[in-house]
C-alpha positions in Angstrom: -10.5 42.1 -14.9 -9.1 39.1 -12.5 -8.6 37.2 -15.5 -6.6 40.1 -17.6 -4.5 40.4 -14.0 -3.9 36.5 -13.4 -2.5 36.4 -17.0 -0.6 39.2 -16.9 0.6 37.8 -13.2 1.4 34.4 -14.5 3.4 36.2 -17.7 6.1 37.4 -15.2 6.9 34.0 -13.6 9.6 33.4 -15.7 11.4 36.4 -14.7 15.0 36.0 -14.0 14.4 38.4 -10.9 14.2 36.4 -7.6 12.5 39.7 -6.2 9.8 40.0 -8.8 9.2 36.4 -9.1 8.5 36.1 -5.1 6.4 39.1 -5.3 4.1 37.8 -8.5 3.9 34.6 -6.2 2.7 35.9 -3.2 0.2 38.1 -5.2 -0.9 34.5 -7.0 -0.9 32.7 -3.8 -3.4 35.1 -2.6 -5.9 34.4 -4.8 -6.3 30.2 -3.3 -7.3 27.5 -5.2 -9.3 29.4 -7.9 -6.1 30.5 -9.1 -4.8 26.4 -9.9 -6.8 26.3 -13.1 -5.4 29.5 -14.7 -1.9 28.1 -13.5 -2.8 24.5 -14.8 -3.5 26.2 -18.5 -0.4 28.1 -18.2 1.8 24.9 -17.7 0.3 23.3 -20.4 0.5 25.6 -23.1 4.0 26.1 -22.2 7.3 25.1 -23.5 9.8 27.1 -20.9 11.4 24.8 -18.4 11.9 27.0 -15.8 7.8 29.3 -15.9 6.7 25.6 -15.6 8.8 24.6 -12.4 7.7 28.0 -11.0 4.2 27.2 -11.7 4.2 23.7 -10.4 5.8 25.0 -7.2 3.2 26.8 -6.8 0.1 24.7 -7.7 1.8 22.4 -5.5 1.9 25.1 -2.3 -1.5 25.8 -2.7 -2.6 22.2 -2.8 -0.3 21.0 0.3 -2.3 24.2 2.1 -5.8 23.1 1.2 -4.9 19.5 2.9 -3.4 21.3 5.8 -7.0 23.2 6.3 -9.2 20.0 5.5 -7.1 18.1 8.1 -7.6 20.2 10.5 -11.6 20.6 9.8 -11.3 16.8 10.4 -9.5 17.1 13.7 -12.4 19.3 14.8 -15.2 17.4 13.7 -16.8 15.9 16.3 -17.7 12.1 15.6 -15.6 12.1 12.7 -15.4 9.5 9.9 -12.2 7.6 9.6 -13.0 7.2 5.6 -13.2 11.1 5.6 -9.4 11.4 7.2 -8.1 8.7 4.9 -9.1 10.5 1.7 -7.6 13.8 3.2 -4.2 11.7 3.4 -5.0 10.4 -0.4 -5.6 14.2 -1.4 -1.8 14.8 -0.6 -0.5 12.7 -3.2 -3.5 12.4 -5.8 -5.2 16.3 -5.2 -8.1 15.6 -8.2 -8.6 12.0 -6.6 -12.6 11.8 -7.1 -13.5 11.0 -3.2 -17.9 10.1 -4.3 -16.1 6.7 -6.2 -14.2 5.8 -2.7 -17.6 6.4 -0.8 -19.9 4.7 -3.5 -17.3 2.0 -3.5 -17.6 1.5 0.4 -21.3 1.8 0.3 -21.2 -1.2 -1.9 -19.2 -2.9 0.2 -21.3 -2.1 2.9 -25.0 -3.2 1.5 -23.3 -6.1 0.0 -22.0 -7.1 3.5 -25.9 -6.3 4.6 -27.3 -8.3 1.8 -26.2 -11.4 4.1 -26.2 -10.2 8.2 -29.0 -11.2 10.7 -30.2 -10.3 14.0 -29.0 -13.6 15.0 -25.6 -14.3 13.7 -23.3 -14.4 16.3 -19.9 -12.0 16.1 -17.8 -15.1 14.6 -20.3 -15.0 12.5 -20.9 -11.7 11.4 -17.1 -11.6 11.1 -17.3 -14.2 8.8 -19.7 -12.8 6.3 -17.4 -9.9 6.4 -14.1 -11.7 6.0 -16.4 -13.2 2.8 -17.4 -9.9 1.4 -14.3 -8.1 1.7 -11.4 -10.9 1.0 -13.1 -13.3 -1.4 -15.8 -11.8 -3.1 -13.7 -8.1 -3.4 -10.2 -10.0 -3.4 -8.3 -7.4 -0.7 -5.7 -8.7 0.4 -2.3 -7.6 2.1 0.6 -6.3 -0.3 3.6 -9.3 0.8 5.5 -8.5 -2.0 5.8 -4.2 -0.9 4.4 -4.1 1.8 6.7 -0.5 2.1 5.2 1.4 -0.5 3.8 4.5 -0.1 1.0 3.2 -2.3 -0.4 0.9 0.5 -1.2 3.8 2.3 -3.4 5.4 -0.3 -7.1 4.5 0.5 -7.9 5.0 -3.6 -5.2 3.2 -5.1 -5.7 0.2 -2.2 -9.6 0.0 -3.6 -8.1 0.0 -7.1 -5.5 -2.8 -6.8 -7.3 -4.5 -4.2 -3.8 -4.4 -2.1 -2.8 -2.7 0.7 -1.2 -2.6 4.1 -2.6 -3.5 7.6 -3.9 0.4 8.5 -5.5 0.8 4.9 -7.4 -2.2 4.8 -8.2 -2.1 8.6 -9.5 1.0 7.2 -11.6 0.0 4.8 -12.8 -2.7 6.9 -13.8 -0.5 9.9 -15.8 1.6 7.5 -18.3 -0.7 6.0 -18.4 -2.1 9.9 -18.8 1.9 11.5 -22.1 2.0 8.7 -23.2 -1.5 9.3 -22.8 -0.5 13.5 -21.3 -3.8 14.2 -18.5 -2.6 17.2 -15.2 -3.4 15.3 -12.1 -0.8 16.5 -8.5 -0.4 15.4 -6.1 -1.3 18.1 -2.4 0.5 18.1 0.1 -2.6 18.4 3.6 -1.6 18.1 4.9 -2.8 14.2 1.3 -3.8 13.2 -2.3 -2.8 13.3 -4.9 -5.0 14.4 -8.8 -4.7 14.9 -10.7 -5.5 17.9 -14.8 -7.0 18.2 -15.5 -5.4 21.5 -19.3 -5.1 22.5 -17.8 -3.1 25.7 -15.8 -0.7 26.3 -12.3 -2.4 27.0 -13.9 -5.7 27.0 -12.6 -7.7 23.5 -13.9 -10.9 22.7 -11.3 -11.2 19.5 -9.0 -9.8 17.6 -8.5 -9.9 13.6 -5.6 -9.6 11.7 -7.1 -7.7 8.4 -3.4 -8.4 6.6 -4.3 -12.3 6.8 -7.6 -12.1 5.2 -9.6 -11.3 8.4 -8.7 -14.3 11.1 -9.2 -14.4 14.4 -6.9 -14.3 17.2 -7.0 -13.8 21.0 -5.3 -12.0 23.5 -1.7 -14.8 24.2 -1.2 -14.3 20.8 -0.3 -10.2 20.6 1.4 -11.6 24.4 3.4 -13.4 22.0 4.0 -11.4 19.3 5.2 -8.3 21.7 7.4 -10.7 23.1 9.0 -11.2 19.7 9.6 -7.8 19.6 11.1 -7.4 23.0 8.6 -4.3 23.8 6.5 -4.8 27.4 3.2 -4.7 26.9 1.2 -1.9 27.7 -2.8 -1.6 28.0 -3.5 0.5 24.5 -2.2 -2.5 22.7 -4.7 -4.1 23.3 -8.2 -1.7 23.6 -9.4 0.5 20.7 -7.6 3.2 19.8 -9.3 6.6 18.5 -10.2 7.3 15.4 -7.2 10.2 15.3 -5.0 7.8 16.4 -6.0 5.5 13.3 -5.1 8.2 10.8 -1.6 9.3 12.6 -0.7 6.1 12.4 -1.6 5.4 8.3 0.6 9.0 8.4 3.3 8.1 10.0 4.1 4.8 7.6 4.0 7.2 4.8 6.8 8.9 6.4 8.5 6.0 7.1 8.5 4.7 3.3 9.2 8.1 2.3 12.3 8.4 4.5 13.1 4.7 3.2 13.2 5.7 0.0 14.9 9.2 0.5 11.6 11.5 -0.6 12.8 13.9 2.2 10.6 16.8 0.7 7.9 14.7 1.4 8.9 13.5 4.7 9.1 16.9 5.8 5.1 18.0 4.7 4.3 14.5 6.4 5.6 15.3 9.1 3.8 18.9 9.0 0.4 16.6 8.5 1.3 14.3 11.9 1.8 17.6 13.8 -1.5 18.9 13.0 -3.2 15.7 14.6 -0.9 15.7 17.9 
């Protein structure tokens, strides 16, 4: 019976009637996500321009809603996984993305990484088998050449080129170290983003610069680098920052590269996404 209706619902689309067309849509709309596949088949076996428009409109509306929900499970979620908001963020621009390959892939990363710690390496030194893991044997490294594409800001298509920006690979780099429970954070600097080794709260040994293959700097040098950008420096530059603050961050570069780039459509629904988080 739901299918006879969904066909005979999806059948109208086309219908030169703003009223009726609004009406089959909210009475699709209602129906959720099942409804994508029947839509999907539609589109596909169709040659009229303007049923497929409709269609993807809509497929498109339901899709944007499901992240909206999922985000907001995440913002509720109590010790949440900064892996799990990154693929939410993917999900807007690639909806089928397969999310068990980008946490198989990480789980790899991370055993791989295990494969070579001890109880007695020191944090240079677990750094360093990191650094090994992650830039040499896996080859991530930061995108120079566009560093402003929205690309670099998707967590699946930075694992498949094995380029990305600072908050995607910081990312990717936190993760294996959250499994492995070695106490790596992201730090919010103005223009960048920067992780921290800090055994104790507020008390950093280093910091590494993820977008330079992992190296080690100390606190003079974001002194100096704040400096550059004529902005006084203030205590969160330099601590952790929360795993919410991570994500509306990686947002908020997609919104920028967007705007760049004149996708205002998708600078609006990004800027639906940051809202959710504030």
């Amino acid at each position: 019976m739901i299918e006879k209706e969904l066909k005979a619902l999806i059948s109208l689309l086309d219908d030169p009637d703003d009223n009726i067309y609004n009406e089959v849509k909210s009475k699709l709309i209602s129906y959720g996500d099942d409804v994508i596949p029947h839509l999907e088949n539609a589109w596909e076996t169709s040659f009229n321009q303007l049923l497929q428009e409709r269609i993807e409109n809509i497929i498109h509306f339901l899709q944007f809603n499901s992240i909206k929900k999922a985000l907001e499970n995440w913002k509720n979620t109590p010790n949440k996984k900064l892996l799990d908001g990154a693929i939410i963020i993917a999900k807007y621009q690639y909806p089928d993305l397969n999310e068990n390959l980008i946490n198989e892939y990480i789980s790899r990363l991370t055993q791989e990484t295990w494969l070579e710690l001890n109880d007695n390496l020191t944090a240079l030194e677990k750094v360093k088998v990191l650094n090994k893991i992650i830039f040499e044997i896996h080859d991530f490294t930061g995108n120079t050449k566009s560093i402003n594409s929205p690309q670099n800001s998707y967590i699946n298509n930075v694992i498949e080129t094995k380029k990305g920006n600072p908050i995607t690979l910081g990312i990717i780099y936190l993760s294996v170290c959250e499994k492995l429970g070695i106490p790596v954070y992201g730090v919010n600097v103005p223009a960048h983003f920067i992780l921290a080794f800090s055994e104790k709260p507020n008390d950093v040994l280093f910091y590494l610069n993820v977008f330079n293959k992992g190296s080690v700097f100390f606190k003079p040098d974001i002194d100096k680098f704040l400096e550059q950008l004529k902005t006084e420096p203030k205590k969160e530059f330099y601590i952790p920052c929360s795993t919410n603050t991570i994500i509306k961050r990686l947002i908020q570069h997609l919104i920028y590269t967007y705007d760049n780039l004149g996708y205002l459509d998708k600078k609006e629904e990004l800027t639906e996404l940051l809202n959710i988080l504030e």
